[in-house]
Each structure stands twice: as structure tokens, then as C-alpha cells.
N, C-alpha and C positions, 0 to 999 in steps of 0.2 A: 504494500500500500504506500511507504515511504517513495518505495523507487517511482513508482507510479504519477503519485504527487512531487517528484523531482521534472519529470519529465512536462507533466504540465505547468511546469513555472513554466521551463524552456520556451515549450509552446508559444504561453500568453507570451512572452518578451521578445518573440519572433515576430511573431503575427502583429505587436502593437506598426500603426501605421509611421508614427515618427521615428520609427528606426529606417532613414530612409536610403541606405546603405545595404538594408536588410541584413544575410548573417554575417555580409565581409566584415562588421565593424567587430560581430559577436565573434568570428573566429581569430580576429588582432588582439581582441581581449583573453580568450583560449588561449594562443597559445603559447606564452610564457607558461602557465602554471603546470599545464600539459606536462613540458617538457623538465618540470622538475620534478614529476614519479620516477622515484629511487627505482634502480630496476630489480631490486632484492624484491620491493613490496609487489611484486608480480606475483611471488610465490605463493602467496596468500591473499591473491586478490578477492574481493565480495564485494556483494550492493552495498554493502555499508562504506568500503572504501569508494565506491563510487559515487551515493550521497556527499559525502563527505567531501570531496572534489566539486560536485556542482554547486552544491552549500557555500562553498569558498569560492568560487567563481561569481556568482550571485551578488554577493555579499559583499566582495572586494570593493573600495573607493576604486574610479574610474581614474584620478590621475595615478595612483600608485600602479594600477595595473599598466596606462601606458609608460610612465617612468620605468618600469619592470621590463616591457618590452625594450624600449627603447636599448636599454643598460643591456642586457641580450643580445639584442640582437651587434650592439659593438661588439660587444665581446666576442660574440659565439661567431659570426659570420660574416662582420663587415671589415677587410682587411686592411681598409684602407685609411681608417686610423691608426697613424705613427704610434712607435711607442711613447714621445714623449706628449705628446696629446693624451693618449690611451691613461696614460698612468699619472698623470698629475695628482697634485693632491686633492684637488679639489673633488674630481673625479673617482677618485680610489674612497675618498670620503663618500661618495654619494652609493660606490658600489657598493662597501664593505657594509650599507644598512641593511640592503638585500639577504632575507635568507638563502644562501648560497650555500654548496656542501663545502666541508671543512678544506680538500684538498685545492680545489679552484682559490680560494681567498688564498690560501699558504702559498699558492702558485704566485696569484698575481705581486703577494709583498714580496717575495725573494725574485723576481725579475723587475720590477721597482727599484726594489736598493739595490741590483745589480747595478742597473741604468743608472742612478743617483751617486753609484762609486766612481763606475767607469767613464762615464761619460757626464762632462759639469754642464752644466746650464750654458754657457760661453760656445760651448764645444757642435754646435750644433750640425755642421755639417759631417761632424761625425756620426753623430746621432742617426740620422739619416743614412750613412752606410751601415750603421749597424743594425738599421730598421730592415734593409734587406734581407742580412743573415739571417735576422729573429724571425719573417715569413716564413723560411720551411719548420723552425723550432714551432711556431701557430697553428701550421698546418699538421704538425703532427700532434699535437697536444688535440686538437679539435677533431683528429680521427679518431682519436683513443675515446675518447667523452661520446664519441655518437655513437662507436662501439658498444660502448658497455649500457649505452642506457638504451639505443635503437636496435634490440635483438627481432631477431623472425620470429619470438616463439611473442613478442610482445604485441606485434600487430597482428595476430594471429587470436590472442587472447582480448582486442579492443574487437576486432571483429565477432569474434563469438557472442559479445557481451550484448549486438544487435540483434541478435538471434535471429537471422536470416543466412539459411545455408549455403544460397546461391550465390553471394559474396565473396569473391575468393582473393587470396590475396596474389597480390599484381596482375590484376584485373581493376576498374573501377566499379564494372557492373556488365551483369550480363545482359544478354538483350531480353525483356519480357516484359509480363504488361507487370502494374506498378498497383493499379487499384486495391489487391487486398492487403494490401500495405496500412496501416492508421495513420492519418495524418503523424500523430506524436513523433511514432518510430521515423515516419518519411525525412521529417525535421531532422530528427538524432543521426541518421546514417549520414544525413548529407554533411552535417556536419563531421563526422567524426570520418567519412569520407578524404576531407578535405585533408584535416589535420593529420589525418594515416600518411597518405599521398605525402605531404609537404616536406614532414619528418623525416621521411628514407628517402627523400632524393637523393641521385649524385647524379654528378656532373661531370659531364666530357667538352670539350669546348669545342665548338664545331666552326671552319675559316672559312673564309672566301680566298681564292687560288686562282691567280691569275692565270695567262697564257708561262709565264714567266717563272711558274711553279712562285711565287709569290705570295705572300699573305694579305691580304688587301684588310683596312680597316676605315671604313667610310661616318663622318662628318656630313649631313644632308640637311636640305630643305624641304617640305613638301610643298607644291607650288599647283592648287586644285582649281585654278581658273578656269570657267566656265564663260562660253564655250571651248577656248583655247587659251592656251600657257601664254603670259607674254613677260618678256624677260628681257634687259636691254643687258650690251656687250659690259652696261658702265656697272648694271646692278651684278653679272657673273665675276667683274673684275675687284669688286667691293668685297663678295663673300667667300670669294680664293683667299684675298688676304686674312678673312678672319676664320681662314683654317677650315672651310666650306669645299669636301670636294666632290658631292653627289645631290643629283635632284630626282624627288620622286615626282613624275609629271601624271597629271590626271588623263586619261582618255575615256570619251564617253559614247555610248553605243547610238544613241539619237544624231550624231555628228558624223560618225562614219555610215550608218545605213536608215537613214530618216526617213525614205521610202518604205513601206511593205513589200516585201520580196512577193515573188508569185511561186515562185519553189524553191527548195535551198541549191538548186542548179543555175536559178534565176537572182541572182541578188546583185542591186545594184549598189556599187561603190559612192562616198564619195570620193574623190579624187583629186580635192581640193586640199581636201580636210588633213589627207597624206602627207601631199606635199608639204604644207606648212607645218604638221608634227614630224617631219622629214628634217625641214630647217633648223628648227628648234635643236635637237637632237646632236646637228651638224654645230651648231651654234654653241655648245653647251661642250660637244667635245674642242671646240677650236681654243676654248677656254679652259682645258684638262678637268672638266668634271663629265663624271660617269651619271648614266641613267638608268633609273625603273620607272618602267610605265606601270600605271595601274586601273584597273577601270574602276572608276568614281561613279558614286551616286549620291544623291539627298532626297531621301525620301521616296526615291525611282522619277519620279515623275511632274512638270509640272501642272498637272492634275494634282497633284497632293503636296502644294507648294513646297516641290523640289524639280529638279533635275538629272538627265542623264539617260533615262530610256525615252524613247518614241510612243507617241500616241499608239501607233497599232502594235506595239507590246504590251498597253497597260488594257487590264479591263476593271473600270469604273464602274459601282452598284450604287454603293451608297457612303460616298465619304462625307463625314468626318466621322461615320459611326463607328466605335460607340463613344468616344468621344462628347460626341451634343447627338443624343440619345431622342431628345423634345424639339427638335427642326430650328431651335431659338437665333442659331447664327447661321447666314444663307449665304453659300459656296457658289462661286461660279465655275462654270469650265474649267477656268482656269484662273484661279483663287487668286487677290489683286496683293497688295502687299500687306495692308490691312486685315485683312479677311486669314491673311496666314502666318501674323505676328498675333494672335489672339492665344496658342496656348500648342506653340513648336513641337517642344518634345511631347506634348501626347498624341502626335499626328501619327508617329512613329509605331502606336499600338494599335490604329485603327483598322480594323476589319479589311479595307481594301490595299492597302500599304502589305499588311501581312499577307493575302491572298494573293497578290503579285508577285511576291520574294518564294512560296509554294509555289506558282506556278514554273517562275525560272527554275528549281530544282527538278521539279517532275517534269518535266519537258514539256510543259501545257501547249499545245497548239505549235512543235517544232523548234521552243524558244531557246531550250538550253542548245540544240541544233545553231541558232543562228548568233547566239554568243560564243558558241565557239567558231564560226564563222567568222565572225566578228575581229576574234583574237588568233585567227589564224591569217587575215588578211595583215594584221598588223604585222604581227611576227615575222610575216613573208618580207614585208615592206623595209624592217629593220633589221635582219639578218647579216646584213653586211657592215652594220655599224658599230665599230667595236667598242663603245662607249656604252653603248646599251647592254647591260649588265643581265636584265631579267625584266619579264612582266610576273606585276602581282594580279592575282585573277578575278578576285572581288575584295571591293575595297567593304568593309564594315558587314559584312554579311547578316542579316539579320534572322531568326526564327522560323518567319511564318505567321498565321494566324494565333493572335500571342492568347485571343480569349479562347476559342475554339481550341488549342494544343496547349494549354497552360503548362499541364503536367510534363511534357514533351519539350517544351520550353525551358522549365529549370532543372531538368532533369540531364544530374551530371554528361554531359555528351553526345546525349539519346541523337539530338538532332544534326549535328554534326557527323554521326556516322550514319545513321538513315539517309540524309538529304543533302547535306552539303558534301562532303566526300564523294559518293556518288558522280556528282553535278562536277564538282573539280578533274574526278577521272577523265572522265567524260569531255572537257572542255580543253584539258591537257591534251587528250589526243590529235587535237586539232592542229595545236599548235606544234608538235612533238610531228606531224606529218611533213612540215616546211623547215622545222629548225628546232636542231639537236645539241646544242652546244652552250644557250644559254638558262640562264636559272630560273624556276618558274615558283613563285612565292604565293602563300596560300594560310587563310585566316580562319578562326574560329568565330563562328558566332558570337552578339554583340552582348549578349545576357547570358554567356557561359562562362563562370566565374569559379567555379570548381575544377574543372579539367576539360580537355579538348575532345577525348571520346575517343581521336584517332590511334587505331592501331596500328598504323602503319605511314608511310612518307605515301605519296599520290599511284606514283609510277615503277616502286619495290624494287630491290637493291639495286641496280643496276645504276638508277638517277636518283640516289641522296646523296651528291656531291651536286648534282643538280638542279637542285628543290632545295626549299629555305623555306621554315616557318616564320612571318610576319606578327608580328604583336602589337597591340598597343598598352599603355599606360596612362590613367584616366586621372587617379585621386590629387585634389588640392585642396587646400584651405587656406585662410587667411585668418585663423583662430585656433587652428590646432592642425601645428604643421607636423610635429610628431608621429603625431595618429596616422595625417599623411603619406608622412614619411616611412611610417611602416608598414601601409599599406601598397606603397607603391614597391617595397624590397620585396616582401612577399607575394606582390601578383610577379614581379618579373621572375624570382625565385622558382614560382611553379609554372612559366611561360618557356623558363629555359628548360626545363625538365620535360616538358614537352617536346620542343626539337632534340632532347636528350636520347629519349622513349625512339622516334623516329629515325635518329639518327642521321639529322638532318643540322644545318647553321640555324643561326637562331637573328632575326633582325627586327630591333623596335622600330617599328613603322611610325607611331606617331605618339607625339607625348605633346603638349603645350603647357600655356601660363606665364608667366612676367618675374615672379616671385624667384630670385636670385638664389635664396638658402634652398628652396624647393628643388628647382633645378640643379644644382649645384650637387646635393646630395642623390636625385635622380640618376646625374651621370656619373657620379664615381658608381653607381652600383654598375653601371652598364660597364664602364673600365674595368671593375672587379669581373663581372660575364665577360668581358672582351666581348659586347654586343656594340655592333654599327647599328648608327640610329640617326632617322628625321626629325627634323623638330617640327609641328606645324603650327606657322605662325607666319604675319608678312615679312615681306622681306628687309625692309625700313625694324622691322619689331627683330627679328633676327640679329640685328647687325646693330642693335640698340645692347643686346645681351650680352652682358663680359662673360656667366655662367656657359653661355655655346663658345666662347673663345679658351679653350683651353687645349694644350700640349698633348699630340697624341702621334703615335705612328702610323702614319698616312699608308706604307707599307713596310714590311719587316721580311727582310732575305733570311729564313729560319728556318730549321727541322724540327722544332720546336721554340713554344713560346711559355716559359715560365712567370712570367708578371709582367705587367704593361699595365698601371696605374695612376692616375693625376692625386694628390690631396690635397682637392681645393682649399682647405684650412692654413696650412703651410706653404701652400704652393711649390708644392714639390713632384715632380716627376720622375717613377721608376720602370726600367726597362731591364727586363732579364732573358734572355734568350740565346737559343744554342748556332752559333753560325753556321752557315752555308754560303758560299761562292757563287759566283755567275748570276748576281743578281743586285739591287741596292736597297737598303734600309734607309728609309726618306723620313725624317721629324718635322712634323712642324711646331712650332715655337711659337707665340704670339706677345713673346715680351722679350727684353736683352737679359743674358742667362746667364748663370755660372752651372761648371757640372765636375763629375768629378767620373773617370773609367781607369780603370786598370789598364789596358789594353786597347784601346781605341779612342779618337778625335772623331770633333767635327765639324765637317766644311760645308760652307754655302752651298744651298746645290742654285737654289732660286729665292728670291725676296727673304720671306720666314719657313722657307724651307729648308733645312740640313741633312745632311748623311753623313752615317756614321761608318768610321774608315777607322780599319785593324791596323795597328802600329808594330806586327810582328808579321818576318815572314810566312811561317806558316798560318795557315786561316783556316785549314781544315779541322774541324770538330773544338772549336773553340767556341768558350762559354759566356757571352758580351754582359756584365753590370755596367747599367749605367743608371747616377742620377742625377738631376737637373734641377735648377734650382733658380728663382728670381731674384735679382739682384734689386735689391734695396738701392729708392733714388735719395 
């Protein structure tokens, strides 16, 4: 009866409407305390420990719980706090209140007063190289700790405790229906779902690999101009300097085939529309930045005050239902700017919005046919451009009918491997018929916030070097950037375990916002992933942001890449990696530097561009530290 009455607190604190986050804020709060069940008390686990656990959860003050994370998640996962940031007093003060077990605290004072013997406060660019060492000492401390506390026999025993058989582990779910499930439970799995999954990740880091056996690491803009990209030579020569060397351009399907075809043997081009994303393209390499195209949309249609498919792909019943359910606001054909600044993002759940994005996956009427039509004409058209890196396949992909499939909707995956998978195969072929050599990038659903569903990369081992998982990054505030800030580590944390799963690269597609600490902290985690990512914002807004102007390696000549980090706090940059020949390692810089290597310089290559050059004669299987550092004016 206790456990019972545990589970419907749960419930009611889900279900309340102002959690409007719904459970991602519940499981930011989860999972610090989570992760300190001792793994002795496995042995003798019961409902009552598990009361006991929710009881505390519950009950916790909500800043302690995010300070707890916060404090966590430094420690435990985010590397790119220096040791002498990490350990300050201030800091060591604020950890050491944490109940934390005995040997972690004993840990952290005895590498403290190491660093406080060895290295004085004066000493700082020492510090800094000893910040290198001390990463693989972090990285082995943090294996041992997930060791002993993330065994198989423990998710094994959180699983059981749903009592649902058909749950297996390293599985998310199998495929069936959901109904005699009880709400309660449904809640508790998806939860406890999330937190399984998150905990036993690991991680393999997945490159992009030039013609040049190269490592490529891309700096981007997303640039979704509608009907077409426009970009002058002044504004690509503006964002090269500030360390900008890719754009993701929008292409839209109403643009290319705005006519209704008469058969998919019968489709007319346009051919306008080519040439000028033709230019663009030319324009953008003449300027050394690489491209992804990607097909955009808002909302599909301007029918449903958006953009990007054509009248004879949408079919219109009855928008804005359910929405305005009582006729009270009157839509035109085509909704004027008024009429579609009344209440945006609910547009996005209305019946005819979700019944179009269904029909693109089932092929209603030919359609997923003539997108990949669509995306094979391009691919055809840019094959030859070696700047054009990869097309993404769908930009934001949405659900479906969100009232009509609710359950199919939040349900970890469900629709992503029913329907969008499917539809990606399917449209890949097209493209894969014309041209085999570039990268084809591919998203999760926009309300799938637990995991991706997909079992596999598009096109199965052959092309996961040529397939890339797409992400984006949503959370901000300007009140509680913590919370934030933890929720942005942890959606990228389980974003890259997905291209992990797949075995596939992993690329943040789109993240936004103004907020400097925000950003700031966003992209060291992506430096910590070594994930290449767009910003999307204008291009005036871009080039306003010191947080997008930060030191990274544009490409790395490596057989491997042990660290490539910024910390924006210090303003220090570390690069660690095993060389290889016959190729060049390019830095960009965005301030005047001091750095410090063992074994290699480095020379101008272009403006705030450097490469780094081996100061011994042999270069084979040689091991490059280097750190970098801004010179105080």
C-alpha cells in the first residue's frame, strides 16, 4: 500500500500542468541521488528501500538538489574544469557539505594539497600542464567509480522492480501495444527508463574524415532563409575570421518542385532554384567553408503559417483544430501575419500539421516517393562539389497526429522506429542511387526526449562512416541557468550515446540564445564530445558572440585524438593527440597567445589560422601536448 501511495505522489507531480518541462526537469532532479545507491545496498534491496528513495526525492529543497547536481556533474563528468578551478577553496568548501562517500572526499583533499605543494598560485602555466597529466589520472578514477557502482546485475534489478518482463536490458522497449500498462507504472518505466539508459552509457567518439584521411572539426552557422540562403562574400569573410568554417543551408521542397508532378517519371524541376543553390554553394567554398544542406520546414506549410512544402502536398480539413476547438479565430487560406502570431507553438499540435508529417512517412499519395525525389535531384546536382559535406534529410521531424497517437508520441522511440526510420531508408535510397561518397545526416523526432528508438544507422554497416546522427539542444533560462545547464549536458550526454548505439558521428545541429555563461558552458561540453556544431542565430547575432569565438582545431593530422578542449573560464586551450604524416593540423586562435609543447611550434598558416609543426626529425608515432593560452593585455 506504501509503495502504491509512493507511486501516486509520482503521478500527481507529473501530471501537474506547470511542470512544463514535464519529466526532463523530474529526471535533472533524479539523478544525482540515483547515482549515490551504494552498490552493497543492492544486496538487500526492498520497497522499503525504495520508498525511502522516493520519500527523499520528494522531499529534497529544489536548490540543494540542483547544487547536488551541479557539484556532480563537475566532478563526475565534466573534464573541463582545471584542477585549479576544480579545487579551490571555495569550491572544495561547497563540495565537502555534500554527503559524498568517505573515499571520493579523501580523494579530492590529497590531490588538492598535492596541487597547493607542487604547484603555487604564481605558477600557473604550470598548472595547466599538469592539468593535462591529471586527465588520464580523472579518467581512471571515474572508470573505477562507474565500475563498482554501475554493475549489470544492478540494472537488471531497477528493471525487475517494474515488473514488466518484456523489458530487457539493452533494449529500450520492445515493440507492442502499451494499453495494459497503468498509467502509474507507464510514468515509472519511462522514467526509470531514462535514468537506466543514461547511467551505463559509454562512449566512443565518432570523426568526420576527410578525402585527406583527416579529422575534420567544424564551427557553423545555420543560415534557414526562406525562400533562399542569401549571404554576401563581406558577411563569409566576417565569420572565417571568427573561427566560422561551415554552413548548414536550408532547402525547401515547394522551391525545387512547386508544381504537382503527374507521375514520379513526370516531375518537373525547378531549375532556377539549382542554379542559384548551385552558387551559393560555389560561393561558400570560394570562401573555405564546407556545406550541409538540409530540408527545412515550419510548420510544413503556408497553410498552417509556415513554410517549405507545396500546396499539392498538404491536405487541409480543418486547421487550427484542436487548437480553437469553438470557430472563435477565422483562418484564411492562407493565415495573414496576425491570424498566425495568435498562439505559434500550439499550431504545431494541430490535427492537420500532425496529419501531414503521417502522411510524409506513410507515403500518402506517393509523397515520401517524391521527397526522395526531391533529395535525389539535389544530390545529383551537388555531387561534384566538394565543399558539400552531406545533406540532413529532415530538418525537426515531428510525430504525427500528437492527439490521435499520444501514447505513440511519448513513447520512448515507438515513432521513430515505426515511421521515421522507415521514411529515412526509404529516402536515403534515392539519394545513395546518384551519390555514394557523401554523409547523409538524420534526426529524431521533436518530443522524443528519452531515447531515439533507432536500432541501427539508416543504411547498416557498410555507410556508418557515412551517416551522422544530427541533434539539437533546446534548454535556456535566464533564472536558472544551472538547471539549464544541466539539462543541456545531459540531453547531449544521451544524444551522443545514440550515434554511440549506431555507430555512427554524432553532430549538434542546432542550439541558440544570447546568454554568454549559457553558451559558453554548452560548448565546452561539445569540446569535451568533440561534437561539430551550428549555432542558429543571425549572422550580425553570431559575430556579436565572443562565446562562438573560441580556439579549436579546424583539422587534426591524427590516428588518434586524446583531448581537444577550450576552458572558457581560464581561457585555456588543450590538445592531445597521436601524430601522423602526410597531412596538416590547422588551429584557429581568435586572440594573441602564449602556448607551451614539448615537441612542436606554430606557424601562421592564414590570418588566425596556425599549424602545428614537429621540431624533431622523426614524426612517426609521436605523441603532440599542447597548451594554449591568452595573453593578458
Amino acid at each position: 500500500m506504501i509503495f502504491n501511495f509512493g507511486i501516486n505522489v509520482f503521478t500527481f507531480i507529473i501530471q501537474r500542468k506547470w511542470i512544463n518541462l514535464n519529466l526532463q526537469i523530474i529526471i535533472s532532479f533524479l539523478m544525482y541521488p540515483l547515482k549515490k545507491i551504494e552498490h552493497q545496498s543492492f544486496h538487500n534491496f526492498s520497497y522499503t528501500n525504495l520508498i525511502w528513495i522516493i520519500t527523499k526525492l520528494l522531499l529534497c529543497q529544489i536548490p540543494s538538489l540542483i547544487s547536488k547536481s551541479d557539484n556532480i556533474t563537475i566532478w563526475g563528468y565534466n573534464y573541463f574544469s582545471t584542477a585549479s578551478s576544480m579545487f579551490d577553496e571555495e569550491r572544495s568548501t561547497k563540495m565537502n557539505l555534500l554527503r559524498m562517500s568517505k573515499w571520493k572526499l579523501y580523494l579530492r583533499r590529497r590531490i588538492k594539497k598535492f596541487i597547493d605543494l607542487k604547484y603555487s598560485i604564481q605558477s600557473s602555466i604550470r598548472k595547466q600542464e599538469y592539468n593535462l597529466k591529471y586527465d588520464s589520472i580523472q579518467n581512471l578514477c571515474l572508470e573505477k567509480w562507474v565500475q563498482l557502482q554501475l554493475q549489470i546485475k544492478d540494472r537488471i534489478m531497477l528493471v525487475n522492480l517494474m515488473g514488466q518482463e518484456w523489458i530487457k536490458s539493452g533494449k529500450r522497449f520492445r515493440q507492442g501495444q502499451i494499453g495494459h500498462i497503468s498509467i502509474e507504472y507507464q510514468q515509472m518505466i519511462i522514467i526509470f527508463n531514462y535514468l537506466i539508459s543514461i547511467v551505463l552509457c559509454e562512449f566512443q567518439n565518432g570523426y568526420y574524415i576527410d578525402k585527406n584521411e583527416t579529422i575534420k572539426i567544424f564551427h557553423g552557422l545555420n543560415l534557414n532563409d526562406y525562400p533562399l540562403t542569401k549571404i554576401s562574400d563581406d558577411d563569409l569573410i566576417a565569420l572565417s575570421k571568427s573561427g566560422f568554417n561551415l554552413l548548414r543551408i536550408s532547402v525547401f521542397l515547394d522551391q525545387l518542385i512547386p508544381q504537382k508532378p503527374t507521375s514520379q517519371n513526370n516531375v518537373t524541376y525547378n531549375q532556377t532554384y539549382l542554379t542559384d543553390l548551385e552558387h551559393i554553394v560555389q560561393q561558400a567554398k570560394k570562401n573555405n567553408f564546407s556545406v550541409i544542406l538540409v530540408a527545412d520546414h515550419v510548420l510544413l506549410s503556408k497553410q498552417f503559417c509556415g513554410y517549405g512544402f507545396p500546396d499539392w502536398a498538404i491536405q487541409r480539413t480543418n486547421f487550427p483544430v484542436p487548437y480553437d476547438n469553438y470557430g472563435k479565430i477565422k483562418f484564411d487560406l492562407y493565415p495573414n501575419k496576425d491570424q498566425c502570431s495568435t498562439n505559434f507553438d500550439s499550431f504545431l499540435k494541430t490535427d492537420d500539421v500532425g496529419n501531414n508529417f503521417e502522411s510524409l512517412y506513410k507515403n500518402a499519395n506517393n509523397l515520401t516517393e517524391y521527397f526522395g525525389l526531391f533529395w535525389q535531384k539535389i544530390a545529383e546536382k551537388m555531387k561534384n562539389e566538394e565543399n558539400v559535406i552531406g545533406y540532413d534529410l529532415l530538418n525537426n521531424p515531428q510525430c504525427g497526429n500528437y492527439h490521435r497517437t499520444y501514447y505513440q508520441c511519448i513513447w520512448p522511440g515507438w515513432n521513430n522506429r515505426q515511421l521515421i526510420m522507415p521514411f529515412y531508408q526509404k529516402v536515403n535510397s534515392y539519394i545513395r542511387e546518384v551519390e555514394k561518397s557523401k554523409i547523409v545526416f538524420y534526426q529524431t523526432q521533436d518530443t522524443d526526449f528519452i531515447g531515439s528508438g533507432f536500432d541501427d544507422n539508416i543504411n547498416g554497416n557498410e555507410y556508418r562512416k557515412k551517416e551522422a546522427y544530427s541533434y539539437r539542444i533546446n534548454y535556456k533560462s535566464d533564472y536558472f541557468k544551472e538547471l539549464a545547464t544541466n539539462l543541456n549536458y545531459y540531453s547531449m550526454w544521451l544524444e551522443i550515446h545514440v550515434g554511440k548505439h549506431a555507430q555512427v558521428s554524432t553532430f549538434l545541429s542546432e542550439f541558440s540564445g544570447t546568454d554568454e555563461y549559457l553558451l559558453n558552458r554548452l560548448l565546452n561540453y561539445a569540446d569535451y564530445f568533440q561534437s561539430s556544431w551550428t549555432y542558429k542565430g543571425s549572422i550580425q547575432q553570431a559575430l556579436k558572440l565572443d562565446a562562438l569565438k573560441r580556439p579549436y582545431a579546424q583539422s587534426i593530422c591524427a590516428e588518434q585524438v586524446f583531448h581537444h578542449q577550450y576552458d572558457s573560464i581560464n581561457q585555456v586551450f588543450k590538445l592531445q593527440f597521436k601524430f601522423k604524416s602526410a597531412c596538416s593540423t590547422l588551429l584557429f586562435l581568435p586572440y594573441d597567445y602564449g602556448y607551451s609543447c614539448s615537441n612542436c611550434i606554430l606557424r601562421q598558416y592564414d590570418k588566425r589560422i596556425f599549424e602545428i609543426k614537429l621540431t624533431i626529425s622523426n614524426q612517426q608515432q609521436q605523441q603532440v601536448n599542447i597548451i594554449i593560452w591568452r595573453k593578458k593585455v
